[in-house]
C-alpha positions as CSV (number, residue, x, y, z in Angstrom):
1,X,113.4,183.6,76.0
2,X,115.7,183.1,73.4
3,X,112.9,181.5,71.2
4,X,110.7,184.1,71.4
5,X,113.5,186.6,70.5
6,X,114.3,184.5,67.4
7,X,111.0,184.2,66.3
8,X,110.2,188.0,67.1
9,X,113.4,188.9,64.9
10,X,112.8,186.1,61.8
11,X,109.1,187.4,61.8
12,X,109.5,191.2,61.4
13,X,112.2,190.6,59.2
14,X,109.7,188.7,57.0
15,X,107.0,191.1,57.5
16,X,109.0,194.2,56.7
17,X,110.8,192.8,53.3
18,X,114.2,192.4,54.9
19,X,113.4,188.3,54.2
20,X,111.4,188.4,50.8
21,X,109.1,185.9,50.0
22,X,110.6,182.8,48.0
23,X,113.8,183.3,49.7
24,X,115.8,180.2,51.2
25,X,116.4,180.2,55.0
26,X,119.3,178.6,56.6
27,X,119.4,177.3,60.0
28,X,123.0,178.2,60.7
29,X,122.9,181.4,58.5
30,X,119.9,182.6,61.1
31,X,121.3,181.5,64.3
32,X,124.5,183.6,63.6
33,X,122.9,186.6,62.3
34,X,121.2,186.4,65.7
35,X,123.6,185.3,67.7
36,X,122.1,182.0,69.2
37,X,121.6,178.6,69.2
38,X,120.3,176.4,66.1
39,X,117.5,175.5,68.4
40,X,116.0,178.7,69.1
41,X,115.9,179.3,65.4
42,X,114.3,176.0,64.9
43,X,111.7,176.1,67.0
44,X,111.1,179.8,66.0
45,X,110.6,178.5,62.4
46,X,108.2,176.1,63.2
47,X,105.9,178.7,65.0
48,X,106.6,180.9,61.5
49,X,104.9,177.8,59.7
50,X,102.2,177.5,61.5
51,X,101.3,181.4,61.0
52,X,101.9,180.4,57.5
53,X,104.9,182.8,57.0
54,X,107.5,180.5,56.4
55,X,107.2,176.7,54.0
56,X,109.1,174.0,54.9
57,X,109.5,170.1,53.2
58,X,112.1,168.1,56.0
59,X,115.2,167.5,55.1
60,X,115.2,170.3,51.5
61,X,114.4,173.6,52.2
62,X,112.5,176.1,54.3
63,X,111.9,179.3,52.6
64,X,109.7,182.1,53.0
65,X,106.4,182.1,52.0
66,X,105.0,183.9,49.0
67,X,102.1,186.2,49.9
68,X,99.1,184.0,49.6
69,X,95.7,186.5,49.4
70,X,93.3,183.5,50.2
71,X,95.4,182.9,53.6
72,X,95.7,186.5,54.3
73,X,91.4,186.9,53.5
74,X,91.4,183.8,56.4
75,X,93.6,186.0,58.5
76,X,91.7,189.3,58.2
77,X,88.8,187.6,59.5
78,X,90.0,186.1,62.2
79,X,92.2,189.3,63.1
80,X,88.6,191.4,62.4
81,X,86.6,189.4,65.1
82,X,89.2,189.3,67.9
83,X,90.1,192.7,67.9
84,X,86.3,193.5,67.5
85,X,85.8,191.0,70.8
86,X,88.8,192.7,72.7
87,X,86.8,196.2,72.6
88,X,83.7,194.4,73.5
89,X,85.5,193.0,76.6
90,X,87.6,196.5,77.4
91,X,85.2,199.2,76.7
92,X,83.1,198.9,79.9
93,X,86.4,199.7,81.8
94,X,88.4,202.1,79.4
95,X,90.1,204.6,81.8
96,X,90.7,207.9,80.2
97,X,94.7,207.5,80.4
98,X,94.0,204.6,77.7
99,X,92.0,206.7,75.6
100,X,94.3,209.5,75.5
101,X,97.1,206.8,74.6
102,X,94.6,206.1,71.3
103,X,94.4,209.6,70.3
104,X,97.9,209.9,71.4
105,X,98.8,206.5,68.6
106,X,96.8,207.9,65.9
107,X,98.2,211.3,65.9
108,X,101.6,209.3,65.6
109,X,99.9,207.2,63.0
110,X,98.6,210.4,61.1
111,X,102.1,212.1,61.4
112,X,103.9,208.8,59.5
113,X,101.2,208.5,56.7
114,X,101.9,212.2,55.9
115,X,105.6,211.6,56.3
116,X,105.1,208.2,54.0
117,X,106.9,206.1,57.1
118,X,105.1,203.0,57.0
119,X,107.0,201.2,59.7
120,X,106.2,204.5,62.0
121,X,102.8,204.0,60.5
122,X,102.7,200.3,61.1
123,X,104.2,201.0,64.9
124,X,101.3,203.0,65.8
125,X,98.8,201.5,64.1
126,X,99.6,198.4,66.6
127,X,100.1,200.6,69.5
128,X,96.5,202.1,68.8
129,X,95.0,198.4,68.6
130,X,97.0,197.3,71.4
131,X,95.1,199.5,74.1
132,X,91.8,197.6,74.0
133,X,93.1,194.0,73.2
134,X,95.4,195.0,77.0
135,X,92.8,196.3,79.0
136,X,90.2,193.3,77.4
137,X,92.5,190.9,79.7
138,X,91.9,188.3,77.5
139,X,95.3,186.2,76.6
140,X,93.0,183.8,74.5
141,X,92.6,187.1,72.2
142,X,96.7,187.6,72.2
143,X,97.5,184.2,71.4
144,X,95.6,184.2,68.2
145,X,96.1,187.7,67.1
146,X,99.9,187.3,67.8
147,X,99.5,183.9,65.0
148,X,97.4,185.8,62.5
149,X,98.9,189.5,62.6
150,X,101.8,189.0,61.4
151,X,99.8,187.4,58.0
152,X,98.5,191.0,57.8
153,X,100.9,193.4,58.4
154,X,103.2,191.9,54.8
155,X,99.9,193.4,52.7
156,X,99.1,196.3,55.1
157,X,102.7,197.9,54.7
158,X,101.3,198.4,50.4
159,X,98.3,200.0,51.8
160,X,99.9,202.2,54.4
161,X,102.4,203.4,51.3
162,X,99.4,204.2,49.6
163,X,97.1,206.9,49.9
164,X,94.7,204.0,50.7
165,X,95.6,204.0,54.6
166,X,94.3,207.3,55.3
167,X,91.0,206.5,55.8
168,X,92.1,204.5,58.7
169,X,93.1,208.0,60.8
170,X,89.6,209.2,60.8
171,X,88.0,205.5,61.3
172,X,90.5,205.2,64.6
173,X,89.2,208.8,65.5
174,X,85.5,207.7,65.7
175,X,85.9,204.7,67.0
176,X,87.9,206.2,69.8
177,X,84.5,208.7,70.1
178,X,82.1,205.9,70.3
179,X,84.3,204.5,73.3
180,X,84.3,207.8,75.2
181,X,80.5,207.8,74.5
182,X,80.3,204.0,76.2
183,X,79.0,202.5,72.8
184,X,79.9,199.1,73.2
185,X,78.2,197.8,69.7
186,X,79.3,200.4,68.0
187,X,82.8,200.5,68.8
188,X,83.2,197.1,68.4
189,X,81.6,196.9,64.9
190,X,83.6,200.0,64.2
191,X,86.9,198.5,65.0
192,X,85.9,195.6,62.7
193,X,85.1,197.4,59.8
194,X,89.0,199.1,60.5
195,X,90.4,195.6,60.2
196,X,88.3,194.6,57.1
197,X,89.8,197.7,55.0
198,X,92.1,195.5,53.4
199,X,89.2,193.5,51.4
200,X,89.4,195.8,48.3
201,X,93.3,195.6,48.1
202,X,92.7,191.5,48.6
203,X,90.4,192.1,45.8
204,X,92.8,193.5,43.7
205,X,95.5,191.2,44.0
206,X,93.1,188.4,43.7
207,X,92.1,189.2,40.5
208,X,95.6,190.0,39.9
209,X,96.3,186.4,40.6
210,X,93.8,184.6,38.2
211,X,94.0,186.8,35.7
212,X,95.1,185.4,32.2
213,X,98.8,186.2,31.1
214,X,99.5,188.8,29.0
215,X,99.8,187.5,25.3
């Protein structure tokens, strides 16, 4: 659907830079770059402020958000506990052709952390996450993470430039040995200890954030 398409397109363009935070949005401006309707882009905005990418005040401006840490600390969690739920949910019937597309993601994921692509990095870090949350079957846990990602993904492209994300290939390497192995609890509590990696980075720029001006 058109709406979904707009939204899709305003979102990763938010997420990867191309829209920086602060910057003004224009109905009309966005419908031609995309080649639709006003409405689309409308509606597509409103979904952006709910997932609290995008602030609007009626009838002055809608711009896009400034990274907020508190909002992205809120989203982690949430993120953290559905993905651990989806492997909870999946594992039991994890074929082997899903498990060799995990390894099959990571080694792509490895490959664009050495090659310092983050949006290759980025590509296959979803692709990796994405086997589980399919097989779980649950849309409940696709709605929400499809809200909430997005929140993410604008701090995780500074890890994933950063020597940082590495940890992550060996972390998606064990948890992809505790699946083989059947090891429902510890896959799961793997996979959410993946998605809390951002908490020192949050940290970081929280302290950033109340820290006194310089003089």
């Amino acid at each position: 659907m058109l709406r979904d398409d707009a939204y899709r397109a305003i979102r990763d363009a938010i997420v990867d830079g191309t829209l920086a935070p602060g910057e003004r949005l224009n109905d009309g401006d966005l419908a031609a770059w995309l080649g639709v309707s006003r409405t689309p882009v409308r509606e597509a905005l409103t979904r952006l402020e709910q997932a609290g990418l995008v602030r609007t005040k009626p009838g002055r401006y809608t711009i896009v958000s400034e990274v907020d840490v508190r909002a992205v600390r809120a989203a982690q969690s949430v993120t953290a506990a559905m993905h651990e739920l989806a492997v909870r949910e999946a594992l039991p019937y994890l074929s082997e052709t899903e498990l060799d597309a995990m390894r099959e993601a990571n080694a792509r994921f490895a490959d664009a952390l050495r090659r310092d692509d983050v949006d290759a990095a980025l590509a296959a870090d979803d692709a990796f996450h994405a086997v589980p949350v399919t097989a779980s079957a649950n849309p409940a846990i696709r709605t929400v993470l499809d809200q909430f990602t997005p929140v993410l993904r604008r701090v995780e492209r500074i890890r994933f430039s950063s020597l940082s994300g590495r940890g992550s290939v060996a972390q998606h390497e064990r948890i992809i040995a505790l699946c083989e192995a059947g090891e429902v609890e510890g896959a799961a509590l793997a996979v959410r200890a993946n998605w809390m990696t951002l908490a020192p980075l949050l940290d970081t720029m929280l302290g950033d954030e109340n820290s006194p001006p310089e003089q």
